[in-house]
MDTraj code that builds the backbone (N, CA, C; nanometers):
import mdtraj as md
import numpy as np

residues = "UNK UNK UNK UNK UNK UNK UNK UNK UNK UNK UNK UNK UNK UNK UNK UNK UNK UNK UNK UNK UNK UNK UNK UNK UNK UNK UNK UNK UNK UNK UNK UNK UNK UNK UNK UNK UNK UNK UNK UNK UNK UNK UNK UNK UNK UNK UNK UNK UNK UNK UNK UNK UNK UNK UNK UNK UNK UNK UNK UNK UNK UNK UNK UNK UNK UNK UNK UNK UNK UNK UNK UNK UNK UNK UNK UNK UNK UNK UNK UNK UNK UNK UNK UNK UNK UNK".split()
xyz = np.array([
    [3.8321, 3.4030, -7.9216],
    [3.8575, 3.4934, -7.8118],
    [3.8276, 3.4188, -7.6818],
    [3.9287, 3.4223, -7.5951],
    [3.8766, 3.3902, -7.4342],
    [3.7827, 3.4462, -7.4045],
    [3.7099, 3.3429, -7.3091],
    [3.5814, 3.3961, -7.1780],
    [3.6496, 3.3498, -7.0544],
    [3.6209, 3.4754, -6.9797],
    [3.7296, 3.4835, -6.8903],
    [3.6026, 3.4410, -6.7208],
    [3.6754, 3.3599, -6.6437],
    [3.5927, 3.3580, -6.5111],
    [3.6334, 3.4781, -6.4020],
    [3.5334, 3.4934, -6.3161],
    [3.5456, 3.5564, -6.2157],
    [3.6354, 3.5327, -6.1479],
    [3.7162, 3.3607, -6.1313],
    [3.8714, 3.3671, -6.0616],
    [3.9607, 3.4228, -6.1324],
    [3.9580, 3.3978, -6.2771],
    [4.0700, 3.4590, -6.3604],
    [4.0870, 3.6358, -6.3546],
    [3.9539, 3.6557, -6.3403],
    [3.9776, 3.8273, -6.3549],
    [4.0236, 3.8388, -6.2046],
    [4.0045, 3.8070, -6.1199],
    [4.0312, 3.8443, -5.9757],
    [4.1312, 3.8218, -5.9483],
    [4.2288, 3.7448, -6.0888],
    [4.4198, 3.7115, -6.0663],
    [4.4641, 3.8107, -6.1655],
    [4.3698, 3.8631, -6.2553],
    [4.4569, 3.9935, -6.3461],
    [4.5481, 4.0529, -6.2797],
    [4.6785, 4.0895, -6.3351],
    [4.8145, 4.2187, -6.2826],
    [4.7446, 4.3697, -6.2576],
    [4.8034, 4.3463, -6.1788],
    [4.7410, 4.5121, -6.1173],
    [4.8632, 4.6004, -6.1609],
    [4.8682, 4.7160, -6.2619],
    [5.0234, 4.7649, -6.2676],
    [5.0412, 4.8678, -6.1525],
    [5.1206, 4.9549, -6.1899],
    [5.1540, 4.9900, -6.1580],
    [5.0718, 5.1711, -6.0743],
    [5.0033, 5.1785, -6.1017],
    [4.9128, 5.2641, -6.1444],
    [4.7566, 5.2185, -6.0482],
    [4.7934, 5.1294, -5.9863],
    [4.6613, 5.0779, -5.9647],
    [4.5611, 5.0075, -6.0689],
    [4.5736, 5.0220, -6.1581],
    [4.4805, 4.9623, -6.2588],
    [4.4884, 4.7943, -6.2922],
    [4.3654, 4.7782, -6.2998],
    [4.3577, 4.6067, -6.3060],
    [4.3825, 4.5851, -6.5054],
    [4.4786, 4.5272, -6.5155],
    [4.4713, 4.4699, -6.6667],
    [4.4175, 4.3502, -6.7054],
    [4.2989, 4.4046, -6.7976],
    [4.2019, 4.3246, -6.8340],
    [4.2173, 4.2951, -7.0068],
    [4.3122, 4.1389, -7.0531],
    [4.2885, 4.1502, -7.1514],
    [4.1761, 4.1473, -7.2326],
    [4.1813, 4.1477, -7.3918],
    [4.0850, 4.1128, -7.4729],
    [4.0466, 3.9563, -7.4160],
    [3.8538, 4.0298, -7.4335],
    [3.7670, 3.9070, -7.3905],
    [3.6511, 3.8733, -7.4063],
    [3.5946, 3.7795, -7.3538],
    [3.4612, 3.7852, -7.3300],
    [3.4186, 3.7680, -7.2105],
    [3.3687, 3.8685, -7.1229],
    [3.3327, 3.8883, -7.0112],
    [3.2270, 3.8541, -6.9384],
    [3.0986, 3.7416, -7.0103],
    [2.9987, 3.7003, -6.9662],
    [2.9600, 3.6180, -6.8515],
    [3.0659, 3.5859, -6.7893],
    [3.0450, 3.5091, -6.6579],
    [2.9976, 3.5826, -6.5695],
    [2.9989, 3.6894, -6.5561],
    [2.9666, 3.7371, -6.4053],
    [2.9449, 3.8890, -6.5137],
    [2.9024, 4.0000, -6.3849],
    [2.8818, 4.1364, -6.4519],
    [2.8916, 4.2451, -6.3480],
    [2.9844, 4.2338, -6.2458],
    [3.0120, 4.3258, -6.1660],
    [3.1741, 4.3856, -6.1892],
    [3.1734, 4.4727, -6.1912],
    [3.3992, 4.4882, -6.2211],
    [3.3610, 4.6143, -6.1310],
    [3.4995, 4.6300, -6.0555],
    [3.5670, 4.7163, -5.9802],
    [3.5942, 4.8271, -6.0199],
    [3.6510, 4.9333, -5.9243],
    [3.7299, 5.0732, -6.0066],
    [3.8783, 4.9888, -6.1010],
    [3.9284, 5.1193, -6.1452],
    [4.0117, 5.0989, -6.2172],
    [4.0643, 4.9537, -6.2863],
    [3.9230, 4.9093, -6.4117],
    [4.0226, 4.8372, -6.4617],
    [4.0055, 4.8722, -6.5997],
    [4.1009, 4.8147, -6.6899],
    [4.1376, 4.8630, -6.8593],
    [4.1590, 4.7529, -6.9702],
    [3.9953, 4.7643, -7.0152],
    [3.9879, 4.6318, -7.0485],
    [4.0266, 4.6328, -7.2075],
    [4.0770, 4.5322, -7.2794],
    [4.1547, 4.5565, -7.3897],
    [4.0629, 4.4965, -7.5178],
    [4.0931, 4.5948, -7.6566],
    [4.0085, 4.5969, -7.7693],
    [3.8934, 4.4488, -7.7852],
    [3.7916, 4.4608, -7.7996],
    [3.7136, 4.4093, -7.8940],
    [3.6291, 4.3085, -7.7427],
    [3.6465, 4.3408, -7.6507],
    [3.5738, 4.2687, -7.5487],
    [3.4581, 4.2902, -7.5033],
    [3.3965, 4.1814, -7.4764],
    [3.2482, 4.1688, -7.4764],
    [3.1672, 4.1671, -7.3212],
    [3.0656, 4.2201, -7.2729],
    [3.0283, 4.2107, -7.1392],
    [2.8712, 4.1904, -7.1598],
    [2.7867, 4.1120, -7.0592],
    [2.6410, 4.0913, -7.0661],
    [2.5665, 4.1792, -7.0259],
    [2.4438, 4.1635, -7.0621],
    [2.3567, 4.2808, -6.9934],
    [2.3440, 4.2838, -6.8690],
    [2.3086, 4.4022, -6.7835],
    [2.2992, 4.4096, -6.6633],
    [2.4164, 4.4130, -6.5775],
    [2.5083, 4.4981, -6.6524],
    [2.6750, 4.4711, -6.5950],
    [2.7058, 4.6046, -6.5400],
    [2.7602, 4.5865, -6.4464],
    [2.8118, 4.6959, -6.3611],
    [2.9789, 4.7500, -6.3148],
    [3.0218, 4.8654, -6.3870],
    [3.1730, 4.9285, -6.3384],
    [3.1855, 5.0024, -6.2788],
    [3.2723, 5.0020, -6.1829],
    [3.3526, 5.1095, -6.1248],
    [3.3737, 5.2180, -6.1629],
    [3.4570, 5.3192, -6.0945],
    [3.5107, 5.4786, -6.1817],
    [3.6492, 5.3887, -6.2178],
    [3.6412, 5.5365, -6.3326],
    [3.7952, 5.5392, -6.3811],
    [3.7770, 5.4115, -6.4496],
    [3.7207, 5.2962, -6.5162],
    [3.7189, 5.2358, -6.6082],
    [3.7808, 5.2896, -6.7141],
    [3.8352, 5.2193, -6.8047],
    [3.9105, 5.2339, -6.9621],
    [3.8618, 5.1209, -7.0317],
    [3.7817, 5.1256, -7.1382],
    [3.7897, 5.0286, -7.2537],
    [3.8440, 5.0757, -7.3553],
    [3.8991, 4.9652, -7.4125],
    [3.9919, 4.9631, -7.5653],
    [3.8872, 4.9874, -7.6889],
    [3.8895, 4.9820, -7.8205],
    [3.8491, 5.0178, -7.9551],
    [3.7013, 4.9151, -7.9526],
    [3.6509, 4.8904, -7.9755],
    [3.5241, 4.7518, -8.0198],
    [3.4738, 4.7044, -7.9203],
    [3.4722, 4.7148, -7.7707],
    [3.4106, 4.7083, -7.7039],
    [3.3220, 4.7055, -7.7518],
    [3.2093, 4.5906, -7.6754],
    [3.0184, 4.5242, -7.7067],
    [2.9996, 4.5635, -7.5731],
    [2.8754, 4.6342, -7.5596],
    [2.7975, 4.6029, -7.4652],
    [2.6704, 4.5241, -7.4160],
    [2.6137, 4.4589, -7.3890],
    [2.4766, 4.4498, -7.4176],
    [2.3446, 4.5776, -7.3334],
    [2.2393, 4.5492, -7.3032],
    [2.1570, 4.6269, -7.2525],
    [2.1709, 4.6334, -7.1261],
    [2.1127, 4.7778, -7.0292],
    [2.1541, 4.7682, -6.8706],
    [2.2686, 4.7846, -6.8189],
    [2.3480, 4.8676, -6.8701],
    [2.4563, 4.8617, -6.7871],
    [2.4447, 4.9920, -6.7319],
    [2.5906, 5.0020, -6.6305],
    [2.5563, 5.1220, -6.5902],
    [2.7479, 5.1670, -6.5319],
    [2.8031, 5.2482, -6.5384],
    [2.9544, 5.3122, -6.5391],
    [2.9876, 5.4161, -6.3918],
    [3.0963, 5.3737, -6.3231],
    [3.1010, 5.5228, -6.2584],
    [3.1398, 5.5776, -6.3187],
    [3.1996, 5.7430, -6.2568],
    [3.2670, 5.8357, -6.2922],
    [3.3765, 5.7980, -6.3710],
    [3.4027, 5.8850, -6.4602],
    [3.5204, 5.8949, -6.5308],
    [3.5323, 5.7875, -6.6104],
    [3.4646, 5.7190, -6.6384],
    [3.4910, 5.5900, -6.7873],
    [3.5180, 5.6607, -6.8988],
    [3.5965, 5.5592, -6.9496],
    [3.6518, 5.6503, -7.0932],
    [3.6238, 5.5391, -7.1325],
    [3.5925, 5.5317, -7.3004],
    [3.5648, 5.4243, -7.3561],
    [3.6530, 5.4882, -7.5350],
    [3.6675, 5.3762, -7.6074],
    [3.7779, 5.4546, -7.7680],
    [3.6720, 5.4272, -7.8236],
    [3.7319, 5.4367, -7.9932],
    [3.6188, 5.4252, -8.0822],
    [3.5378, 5.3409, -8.0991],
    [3.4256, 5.3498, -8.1460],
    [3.3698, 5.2411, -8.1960],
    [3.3036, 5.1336, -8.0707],
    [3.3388, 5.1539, -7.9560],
    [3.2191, 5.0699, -7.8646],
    [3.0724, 5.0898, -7.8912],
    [3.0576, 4.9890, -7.8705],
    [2.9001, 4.9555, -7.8973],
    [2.8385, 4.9479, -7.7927],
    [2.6688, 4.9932, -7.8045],
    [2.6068, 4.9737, -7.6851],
    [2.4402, 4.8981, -7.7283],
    [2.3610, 4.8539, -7.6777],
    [2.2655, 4.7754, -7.6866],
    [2.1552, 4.9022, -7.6206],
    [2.0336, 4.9056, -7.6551],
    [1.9528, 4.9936, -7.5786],
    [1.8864, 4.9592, -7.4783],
    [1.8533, 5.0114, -7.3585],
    [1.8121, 4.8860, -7.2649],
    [1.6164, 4.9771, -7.2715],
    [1.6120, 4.8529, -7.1897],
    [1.4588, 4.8124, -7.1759],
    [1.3976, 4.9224, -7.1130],
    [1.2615, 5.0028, -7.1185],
    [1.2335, 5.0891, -7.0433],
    [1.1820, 5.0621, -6.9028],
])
top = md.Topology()
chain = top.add_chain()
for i, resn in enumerate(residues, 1):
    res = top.add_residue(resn, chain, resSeq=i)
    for name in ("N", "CA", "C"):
        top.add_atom(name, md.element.get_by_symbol(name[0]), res)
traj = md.Trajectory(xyz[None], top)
């Protein structure tokens, strides 16, 4: 699976819709993402990562610990989440 950089995500297609298309990945370079993006099955992000509203993740999404979502994230089956630290 790709690990994607912070230039590469910042050249993702924006469709039509506004939404940033984010393929399947591994997202550990950095841990900040914007509103609307829709990131695709089985992709991975580090702890301490931070989204926008209106996020979409695909099926198998990983999370690790610390994160935190705006409004309206939808996430499909089976994402995973890590428990974070008290």
């Amino acid at each position: 699976m790709k690990k994607y950089t912070q230039e590469e995500f910042n050249n993702f297609e924006i469709d039509k819709n506004g939404f940033k298309i984010c393929p399947s990945g591994i997202y550990t370079s950095f841990n900040n993402f914007e509103d609307k993006c829709i990131f695709g099955k089985n992709s991975y992000f580090k702890e301490n990562s931070s989204f926008g509203k209106n996020c979409y993740f695909e099926n198998n999404c990983h999370f690790s610990k610390n994160y935190s979502f705006g409004n309206n994230c939808v996430f499909e089956n089976k994402c995973t989440f890590k428990k974070s630290n008290p």
